[in-house]
C-alpha positions in Angstrom: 72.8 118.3 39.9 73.1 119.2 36.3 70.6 121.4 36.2 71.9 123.6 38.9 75.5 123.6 37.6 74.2 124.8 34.4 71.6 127.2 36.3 75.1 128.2 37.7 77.2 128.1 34.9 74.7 130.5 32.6 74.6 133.1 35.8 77.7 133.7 35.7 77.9 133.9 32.4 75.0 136.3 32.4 76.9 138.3 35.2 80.0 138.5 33.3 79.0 139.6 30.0 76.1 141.9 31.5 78.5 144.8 33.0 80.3 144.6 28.7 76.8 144.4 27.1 75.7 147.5 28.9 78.8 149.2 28.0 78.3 148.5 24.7 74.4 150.1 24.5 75.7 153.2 26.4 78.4 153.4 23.8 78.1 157.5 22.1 77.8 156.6 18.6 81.0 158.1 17.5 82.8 155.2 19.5 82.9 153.5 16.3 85.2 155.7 14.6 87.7 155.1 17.7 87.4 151.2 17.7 89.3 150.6 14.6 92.7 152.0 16.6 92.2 151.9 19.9 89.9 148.2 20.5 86.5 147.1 21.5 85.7 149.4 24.7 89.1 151.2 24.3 91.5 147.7 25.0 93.9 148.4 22.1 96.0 145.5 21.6 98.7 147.9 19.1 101.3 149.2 20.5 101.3 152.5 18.6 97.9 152.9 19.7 97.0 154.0 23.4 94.5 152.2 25.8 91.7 154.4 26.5 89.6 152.3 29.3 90.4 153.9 32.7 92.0 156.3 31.3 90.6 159.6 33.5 87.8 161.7 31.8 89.5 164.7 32.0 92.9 163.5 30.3 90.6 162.2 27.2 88.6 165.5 27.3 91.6 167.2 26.9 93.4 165.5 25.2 90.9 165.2 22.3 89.9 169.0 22.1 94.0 169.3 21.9 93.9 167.6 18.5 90.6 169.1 17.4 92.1 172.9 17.8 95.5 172.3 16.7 97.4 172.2 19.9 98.3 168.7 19.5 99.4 167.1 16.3 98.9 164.2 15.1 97.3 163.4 11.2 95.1 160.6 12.3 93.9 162.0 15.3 93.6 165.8 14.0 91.4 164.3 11.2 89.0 162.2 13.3 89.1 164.5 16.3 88.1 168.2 13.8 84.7 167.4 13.9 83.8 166.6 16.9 81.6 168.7 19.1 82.5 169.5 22.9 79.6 167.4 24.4 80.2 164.5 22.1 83.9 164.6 23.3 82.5 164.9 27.0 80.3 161.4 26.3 83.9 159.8 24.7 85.8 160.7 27.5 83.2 159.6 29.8 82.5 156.7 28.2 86.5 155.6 28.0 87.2 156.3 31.4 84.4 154.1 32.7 85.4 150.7 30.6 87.7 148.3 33.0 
């Protein structure tokens, strides 16, 4: 009996953390620029700083290239979001908007 409840007990485990351990290896690198505001996987826990997981691709995209060029201003974001390049805000955005 304890065998299997601890046969059972590390499966689920295993199939819990799997889905955020993959998550994390598909991570673009430049992830770890954005984790400082905005949380582990984009779960921000600061008010002042928006949630990116689930947020839709497109929004981020957008919204990034915004502060990149100008259009939106904000200090912080203008200065992380100058040098990034349009694919590497593509992988971002795609990479926020598929974190639960």
């Amino acid at each position: 009996m304890k065998k299997t409840t601890l046969a059972l007990v590390t499966s689920l485990a295993t199939l819990t953390l799997a889905p955020s351990m993959a998550n994390a290896a598909d991570a673009p690198a430049k992830v770890k620029t954005c984790v400082g505001c905005h949380g582990q996987g984009g779960h921000s826990v600061v008010p002042n700083f928006p949630v990116l997981a689930g947020q839709h691709a497109a929004y981020i995209e957008k919204a990034l290239k915004d502060f990149r060029d100008g259009f939106r201003r904000n200090a912080t974001m203008q200065m992380f979001a100058k040098g990034l390049t349009d694919d590497e805000i593509k992988e971002l955005a795609a990479y926020y908007s598929s974190q639960k």
